[in-house]
N, C-alpha and C positions, 0 to 999 in steps of 0.2 A: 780318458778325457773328462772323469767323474769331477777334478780336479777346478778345470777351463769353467764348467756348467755351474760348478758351487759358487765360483768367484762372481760370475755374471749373474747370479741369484742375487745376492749379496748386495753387488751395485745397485740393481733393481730396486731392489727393496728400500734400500740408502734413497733413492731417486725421488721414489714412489715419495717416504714418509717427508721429505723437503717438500717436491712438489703440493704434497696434497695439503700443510700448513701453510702454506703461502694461498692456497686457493680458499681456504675453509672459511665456508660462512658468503661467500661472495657465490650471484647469480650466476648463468653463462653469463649474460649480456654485461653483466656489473665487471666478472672476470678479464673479459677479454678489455673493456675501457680501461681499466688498471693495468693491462700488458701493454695496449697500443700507448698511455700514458708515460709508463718506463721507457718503454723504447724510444720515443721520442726526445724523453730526458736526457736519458744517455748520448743519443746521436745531438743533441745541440750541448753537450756537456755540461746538462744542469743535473743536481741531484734530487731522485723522486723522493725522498723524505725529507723533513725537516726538522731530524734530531742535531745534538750541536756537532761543529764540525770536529769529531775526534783523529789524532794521529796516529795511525797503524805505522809499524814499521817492518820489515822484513828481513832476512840474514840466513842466506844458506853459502851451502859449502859448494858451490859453481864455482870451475875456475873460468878463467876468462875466454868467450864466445861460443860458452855452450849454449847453442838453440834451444836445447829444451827448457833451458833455465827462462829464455826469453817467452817460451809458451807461456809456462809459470804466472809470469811479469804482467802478460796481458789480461788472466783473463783477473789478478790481481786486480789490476787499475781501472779496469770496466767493474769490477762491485764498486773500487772504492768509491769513480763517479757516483754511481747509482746511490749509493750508502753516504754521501755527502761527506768524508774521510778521505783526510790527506795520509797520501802514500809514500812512505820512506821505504826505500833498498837498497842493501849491501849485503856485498859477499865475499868470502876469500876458503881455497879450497886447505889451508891451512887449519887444523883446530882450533892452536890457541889464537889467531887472528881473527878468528871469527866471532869466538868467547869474547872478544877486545872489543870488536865492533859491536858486540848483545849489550856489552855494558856501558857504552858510549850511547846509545840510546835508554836505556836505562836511566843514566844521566843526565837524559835531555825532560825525558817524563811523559814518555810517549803512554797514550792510553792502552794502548795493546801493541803483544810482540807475535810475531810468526818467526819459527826458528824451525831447522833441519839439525837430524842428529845424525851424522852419519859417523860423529869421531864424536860418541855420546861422553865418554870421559874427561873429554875434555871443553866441553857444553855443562855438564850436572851443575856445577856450583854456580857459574852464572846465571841458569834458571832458576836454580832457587832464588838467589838476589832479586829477580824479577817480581817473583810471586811473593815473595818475601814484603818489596817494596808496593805490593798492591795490584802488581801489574798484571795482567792474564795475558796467557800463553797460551799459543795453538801450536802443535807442532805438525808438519808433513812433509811426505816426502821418506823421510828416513825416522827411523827411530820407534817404529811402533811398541817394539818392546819395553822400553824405555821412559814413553812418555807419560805415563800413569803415574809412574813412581817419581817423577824429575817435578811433579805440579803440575803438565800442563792440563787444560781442561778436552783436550780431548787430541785425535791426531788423524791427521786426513792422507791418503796415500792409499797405496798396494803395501800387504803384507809381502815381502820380499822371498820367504821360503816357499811361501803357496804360490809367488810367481816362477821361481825356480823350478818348481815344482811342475808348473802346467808346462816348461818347455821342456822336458824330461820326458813327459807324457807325447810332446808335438813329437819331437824327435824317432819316439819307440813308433809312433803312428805313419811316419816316414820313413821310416825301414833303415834309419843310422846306424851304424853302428862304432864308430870314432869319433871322440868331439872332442873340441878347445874351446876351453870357457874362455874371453880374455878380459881381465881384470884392468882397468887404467886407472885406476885410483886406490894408490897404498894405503891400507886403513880403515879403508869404507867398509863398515862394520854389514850395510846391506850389500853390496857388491858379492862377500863371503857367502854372504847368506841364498843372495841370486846363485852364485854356482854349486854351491851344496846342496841346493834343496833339487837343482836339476840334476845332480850325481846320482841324488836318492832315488831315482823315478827312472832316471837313464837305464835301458838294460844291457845295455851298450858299455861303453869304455870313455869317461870324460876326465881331460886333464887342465889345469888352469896355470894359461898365460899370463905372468905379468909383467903391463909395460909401462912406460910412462907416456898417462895421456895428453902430458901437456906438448910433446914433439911427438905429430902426427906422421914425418917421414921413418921414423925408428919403431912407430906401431904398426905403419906396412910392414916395414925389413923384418920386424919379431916375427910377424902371420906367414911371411913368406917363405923363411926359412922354417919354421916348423911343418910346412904345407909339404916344400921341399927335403927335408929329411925324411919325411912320414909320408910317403902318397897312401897309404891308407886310411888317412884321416877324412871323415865323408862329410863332417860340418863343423862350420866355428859358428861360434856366438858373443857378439857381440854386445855389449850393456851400454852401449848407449849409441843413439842415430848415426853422431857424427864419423862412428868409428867402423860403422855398416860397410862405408864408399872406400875407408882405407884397406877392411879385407877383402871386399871385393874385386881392388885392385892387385893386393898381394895374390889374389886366385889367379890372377889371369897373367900375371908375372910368372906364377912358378908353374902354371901350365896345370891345377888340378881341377878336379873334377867336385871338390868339396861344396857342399851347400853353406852359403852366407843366411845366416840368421840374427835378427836381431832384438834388442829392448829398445823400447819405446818410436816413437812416430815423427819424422817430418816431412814435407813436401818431397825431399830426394827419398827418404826409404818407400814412401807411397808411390813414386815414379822406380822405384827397384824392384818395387813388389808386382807391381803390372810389367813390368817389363820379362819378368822373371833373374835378375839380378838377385833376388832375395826371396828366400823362401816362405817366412814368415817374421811377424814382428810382435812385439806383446808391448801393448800399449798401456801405459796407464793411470791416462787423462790428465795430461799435467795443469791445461788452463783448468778446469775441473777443481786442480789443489788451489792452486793462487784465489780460483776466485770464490770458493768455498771456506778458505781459510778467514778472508776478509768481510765474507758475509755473516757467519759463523761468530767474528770478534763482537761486529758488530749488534748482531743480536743479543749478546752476550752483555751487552752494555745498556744497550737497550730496553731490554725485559728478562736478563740474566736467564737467557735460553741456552741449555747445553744439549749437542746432539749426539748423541752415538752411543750413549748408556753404561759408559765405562769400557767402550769397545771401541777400535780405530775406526772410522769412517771409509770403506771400501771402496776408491776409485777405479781398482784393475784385481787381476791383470785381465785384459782380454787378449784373445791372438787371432792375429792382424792376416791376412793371407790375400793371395791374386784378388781374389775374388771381392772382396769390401774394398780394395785398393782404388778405382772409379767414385766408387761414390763418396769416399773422404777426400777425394784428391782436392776441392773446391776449400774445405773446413782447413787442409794442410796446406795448402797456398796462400790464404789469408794468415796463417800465424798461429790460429788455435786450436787444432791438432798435431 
């Protein structure tokens, strides 16, 4: 678990030096009028600064109704309130259609871009165009390898093989011994990287499903027949929430005993977690990206602030179990967990 403890070091730390610039220089009492101020802002929808109103735009590789993409979204449009910044969004889980839509705003002359690399090859040249044209780039989410070199100024997310990585570690701490990574998205350069970094650390036996996650009843039938050929298989794992309830249901179809595990967090994985539906979850902090990406632009514009010192900015991974599933349940019913 050396793995879990470094990651959450990490955040911390990321936490800590956000937090303590935004306090610095300010009393308690001066501090907290400045908090109870924003917040107010926000809740009547005014914005607590008064720099000019710049246009962020957004463009990741979601396909259509993925939840996590909408955590994303929120805690995006709660900075941009606060930061006085109109918010643009698009997405398509296609590469080149998303390159299409980077350069369409490109073309409109948005002040800053947020963009996801998960199909980096075919992302590169339209980021350059960006930075080329003036524009700053924040990349999250996907891509951390990548965003250094592609121009952007910095990248917010979980490093993907360290999160593979910790659920290799959960797994051997669980006494697994057969797993199925399953993959829903052909391409996704992290997805790879989520099941190889958990191979690496598995002492176990892991093999990787792939299905297409855009038809949720043929990603049952894949989980279920592989449950059903193999009852020796003791866990699958899941990459992303929505696809948590489809192997859970493939379990109880084919009658196995296999533990459900998953990436990342919403109100149903936090009701599978307490319920014992799911073993574990690794989270990692998606409004967190959205709204750190937008605050991050913003500062950048501002007083040409860059965070993370040539390092990605470390939101996860954490992992999620019964036990914290209670007290998020409140933050994952509102939207932002």
């Amino acid at each position: 678990m050396a793995r879990v403890r470094t990651g959450v070091r990490a955040i911390g730390a990321v936490l800590a030096a956000v937090l303590g610039a935004s306090l610095a220089g300010c009393s308690a009492t001066g501090g907290k009028r400045a908090e109870d101020a924003r917040r107010a802002a926000e809740a009547q929808g005014r914005a607590a600064v008064d720099t000019p109103r710049w246009t962020f735009a957004m463009v990741t590789h979601s396909g259509d109704g993925d939840t996590f993409w909408d955590i994303v979204q929120k805690g995006a449009r709660q900075a941009a309130v606060k930061d006085n910044v109109k918010f643009l969004y698009a997405h398509s889980d296609e590469g080149q259609q998303q390159a299409q839509l980077v350069q369409t705003y490109i073309d409109q002359k948005v002040d800053g871009l947020i963009v996801t690399l998960a199909k980096p090859d075919a992302m590169k040249d339209v980021v350059a165009k960006a930075t080329r044209a003036g524009i700053p780039v924040i990349t999250v989410n996907s891509g951390s390898a990548e965003s250094e070199a592609y121009g952007a100024l910095t990248h917010i997310g979980q490093d993907e093989t360290v999160a593979g990585e910790a659920v290799g570690d959960e797994l051997d701490r669980r006494g697994r011994k057969k797993a199925v990574c399953v993959l829903h998205e052909q391409g996704n350069v992290g997805h790879e990287q989520r099941c190889s970094g958990a191979a690496k650390t598995f002492d176990g036996d892991l093999r990787n499903l792939y299905v297409d996650g855009t038809n949720m009843p043929d990603v049952q039938a894949a989980i279920e027949a592989q449950l059903q050929t193999d009852p020796s298989i003791d866990a699958v794992v899941t990459l992303g929430a929505p696809f948590a309830d489809a192997a859970v249901q493939a379990k109880r179809t084919a009658g196995s005993e296999a533990e459900i595990d998953t990436f990342d967090l919403n109100a149903k994985v936090a009701a599978g977690l307490e319920s014992g539906d799911l073993g574990f979850a690794v989270d990692q902090q998606p409004y967190l990206q959205g709204y750190e990406a937008v605050d991050l632009l913003w500062l950048y514009r501002y007083n040409a602030d860059v965070l993370g010192g040539g390092r990605p900015v470390l939101t996860g991974p954490q992992i999620i179990t019964e036990k914290d599933a209670a007290e998020l349940k409140d933050f994952t019913e509102r939207g932002t967990r």
